[in-house]
Residue, then its C-alpha position, 0 to 999 in steps of 0.5 A: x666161373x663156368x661158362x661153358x656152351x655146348x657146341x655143334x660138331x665141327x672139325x678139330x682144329x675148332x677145338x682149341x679155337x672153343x677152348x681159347x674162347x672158353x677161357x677168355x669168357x672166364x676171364x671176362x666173368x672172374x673180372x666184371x660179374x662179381x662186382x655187378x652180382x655184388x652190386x645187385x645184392x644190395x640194391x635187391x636188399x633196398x628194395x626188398x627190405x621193407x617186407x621185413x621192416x614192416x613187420x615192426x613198422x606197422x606196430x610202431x607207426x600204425x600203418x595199415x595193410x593197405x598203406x604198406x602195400x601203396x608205399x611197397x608198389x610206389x618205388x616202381x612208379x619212379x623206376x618206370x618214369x625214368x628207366x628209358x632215360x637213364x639206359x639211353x644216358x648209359x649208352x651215351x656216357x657208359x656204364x661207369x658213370x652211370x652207377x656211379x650216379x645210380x648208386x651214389x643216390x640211391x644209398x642216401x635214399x635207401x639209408x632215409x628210409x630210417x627217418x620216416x614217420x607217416x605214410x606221406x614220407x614213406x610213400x615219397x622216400x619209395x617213390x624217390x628211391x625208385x627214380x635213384x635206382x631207375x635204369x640200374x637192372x636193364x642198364x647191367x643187362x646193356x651192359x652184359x651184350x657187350x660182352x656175351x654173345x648170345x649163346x653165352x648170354x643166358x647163363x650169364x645173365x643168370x648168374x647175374x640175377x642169382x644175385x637176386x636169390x642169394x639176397x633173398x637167401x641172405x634177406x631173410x637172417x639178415x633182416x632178422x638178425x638185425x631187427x631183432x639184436x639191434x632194436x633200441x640201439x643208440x635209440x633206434x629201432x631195429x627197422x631204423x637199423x636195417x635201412x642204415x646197414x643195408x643202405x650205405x654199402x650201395x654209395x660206396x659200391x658206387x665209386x667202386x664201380x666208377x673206378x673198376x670196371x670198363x665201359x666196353x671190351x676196347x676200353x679194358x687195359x686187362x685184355x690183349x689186342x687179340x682177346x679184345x679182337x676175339x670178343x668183338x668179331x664173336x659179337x659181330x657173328x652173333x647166332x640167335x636162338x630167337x627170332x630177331x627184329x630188324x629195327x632200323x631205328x629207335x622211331x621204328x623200335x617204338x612202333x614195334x607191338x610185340x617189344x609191348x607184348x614182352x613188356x606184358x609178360x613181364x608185367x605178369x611175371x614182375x607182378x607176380x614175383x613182387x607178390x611173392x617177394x613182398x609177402x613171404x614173410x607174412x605167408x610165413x608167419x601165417x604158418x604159425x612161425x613168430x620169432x623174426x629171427x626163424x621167419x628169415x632162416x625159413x625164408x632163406x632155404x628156399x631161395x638158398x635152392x632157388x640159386x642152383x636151380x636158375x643156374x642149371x636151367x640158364x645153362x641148360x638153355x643155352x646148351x640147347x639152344x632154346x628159350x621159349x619153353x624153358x621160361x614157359x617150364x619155369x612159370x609152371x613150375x612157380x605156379x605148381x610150387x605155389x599151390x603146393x604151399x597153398x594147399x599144404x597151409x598148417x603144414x610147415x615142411x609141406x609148405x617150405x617144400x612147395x615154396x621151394x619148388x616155386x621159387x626155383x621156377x621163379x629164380x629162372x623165369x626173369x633171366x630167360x625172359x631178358x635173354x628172349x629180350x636181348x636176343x629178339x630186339x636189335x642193336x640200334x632198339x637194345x639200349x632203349x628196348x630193354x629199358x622200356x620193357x623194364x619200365x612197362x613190365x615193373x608197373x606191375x610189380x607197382x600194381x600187385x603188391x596194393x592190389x594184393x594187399x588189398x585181398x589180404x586186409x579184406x580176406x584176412x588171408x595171403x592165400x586168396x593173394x596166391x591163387x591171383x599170382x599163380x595166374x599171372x604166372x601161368x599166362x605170362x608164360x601161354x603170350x610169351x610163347x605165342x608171341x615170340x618164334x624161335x630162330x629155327x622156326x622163323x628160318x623154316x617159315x620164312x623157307 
């Protein structure tokens, strides 16, 4: 695993000291990253899923747009209500036992989906299966800081969420295949099926990690006294490429206005990002595709190109130094990938071409968005700071799939829902350059 950084000239001997850190962080990489990508493929797929299994759903047990949209967006209401908790408890109690209680839970919930029958149950399976999976995304990005300085920080947490875009590559197939070739197995339908294979894995998974990982650097048996000492001296000198806050403590953390103008870009962007999530393959059947199985091949190929393009633009970030404007560059992609595919409708390579193009730009606007996080708040406010970012901001990933479906059932069409995502996009990403400063700037004013 590539972890390399570019780094400013210096004298000679600094170059085996590069090569040496260059070497302990890839040994850091291969040992805990595969695992937590692992991880945050199965818990994508238990939250993504149900926009594939609504496509049988909603003709077996009659549930409307508006009641699919509801039950999609309710899961974040329980994310958010105990999202802080669960990240100051990881601190507390480190982040073994903490996934291992957030994944345990989480599976069965994810696997009780099968059993649902009316809007009630499915709206409280959501709800519950948010408040089980609360904490399990800010407390991995905990988790990474302390581990990764910040000058490595990007392109790790991308690799990180790449997950995100190779379960959305594999979503798609899977999801399909399942629906479709297992339907009326043992009595069950296929929709019954998806959430029984896809929920399970993450219970196991759990133990897995209680056994596997280590809560920090000090506690690894597999690193020497002088790998542990290397890593805790490069994060006790750690340079950031944003302007950074100075909370003296959680009270002060709490009062912070801009910690809630990040929240709000994530709103924006989580909001938009779930739209689209959600909707796709709806948007893809609207392109006059039916078979399940060549909705989910469809959907696969732009996220397949979403996954190397995150991974450049994070490392590209952290070669460079810079975040604001690579996120703001990401946004305007999504946004002009997605009125590619909005004025392209009818035209099916057309249309997978601009979608490509958005979800490339939306693959790397989140990774970034947490890095500008990691790095602008401080040590004592990050365990409780990036949970409440994460909280506030996936209310939006809460409000936009009803909203949104709302538009659809309305207008018989996902492109009015598409015009609004496009939007949110584009602003999230004019506040977020408004309200953060890059180090280099801060350093000049305060000058």
């Amino acid at each position: 695993m590539n972890t390399h950084v570019a780094r400013a000239p210096g004298t000679q001997h600094s170059l085996p000291k590069a090569s040496a850190d260059d070497a302990l962080y890839s040994k850091v990489s291969w040992r805990i990253i595969p695992l937590l990508i692992v991880c945050y493929m199965i818990a994508y797929l238990d939250r993504i899923n149900i926009g594939y299994a609504q496509l049988q759903m909603k003709e077996v047990l009659t549930f409307s747009d508006a009641v699919y949209g509801l039950g999609a967006g309710i899961f974040f209401i329980g994310y958010f209500l105990f999202e802080v908790p669960s990240n100051l408890m990881l601190e507390k109690i480190g982040a073994r036992k903490t996934l291992l209680r957030i994944m345990f839970c989480w599976g069965l919930v994810a696997a009780g989906m099968m059993f649902v029958q009316t809007p009630t149950q499915f709206y409280v399976l959501r709800f519950l299966l948010g408040v089980f999976e609360a904490g399990f995304f800010p407390g991995i990005i905990l988790y990474l800081t302390y581990w990764y300085p910040s000058a490595r920080r990007g392109q790790m947490i991308a690799i990180f969420m790449a997950a995100t875009t190779v379960a959305s590559v594999i979503a798609g197939p899977l999801c399909g295949g399942i629906m479709k070739y297992m339907d009326g197995a043992s009595g069950l339908a296929g929709w019954q099926w998806l959430f029984v294979v896809q929920g399970l894995p993450a219970s196991l998974l759990g133990i897995v990690a209680y056994f596997y990982l280590q809560d920090k650097p000090d506690d690894a048996r597999w690193l020497s006294a002088s790998e542990k000492n290397t890593l805790r001296t490069n994060l006790e000198h750690d340079e950031k490429h944003v302007a950074s806050a100075s909370h003296a403590s959680l009270g002060q953390m709490f009062r912070d206005r801009k910690v809630y103008v990040l929240a709000l870009v994530y709103f924006l962007l989580l909001g938009a990002t779930y739209t689209m999530i959600f909707w796709v393959p709806t948007l893809i059947k609207s392109w006059g595709v039916a078979d399940l199985m060549q909705i989910g091949l469809y959907s696969a190929l732009p996220s397949l190109i979403g996954v190397f393009g995150m991974i450049l633009i994070g490392r590209n970030s952290d070669k460079h130094g810079e975040r604001r404007w690579h996120f703001a560059a990401s946004v305007t992609l999504a946004a002009v990938g997605l009125g590619i595919t909005t004025l392209t409708q009818g035209h099916l390579g057309a249309s997978l071409a601009g979608l490509s193009l958005a979800v490339i730009g939306i693959a790397s606007a989140t990774p970034l968005f947490f890095t500008i996080t990691t790095e602008y708040l401080s040590k004592v406010g990050a365990a409780a700071g990036i949970a409440l970012v994460s909280s506030l901001g996936n209310l939006g990933a809460a409000a936009s799939p009803a909203v949104t479906g709302a538009i659809t059932a309305k207008t018989g069409s996902p492109v009015y829902s598409m015009y609004l995502v496009m939007a949110l996009y584009l602003l999230s990403g004019i506040i977020l350059l408004l309200a953060v400063r890059s180090a280099k700037a801060n350093k000049n004013v305060q000058a």
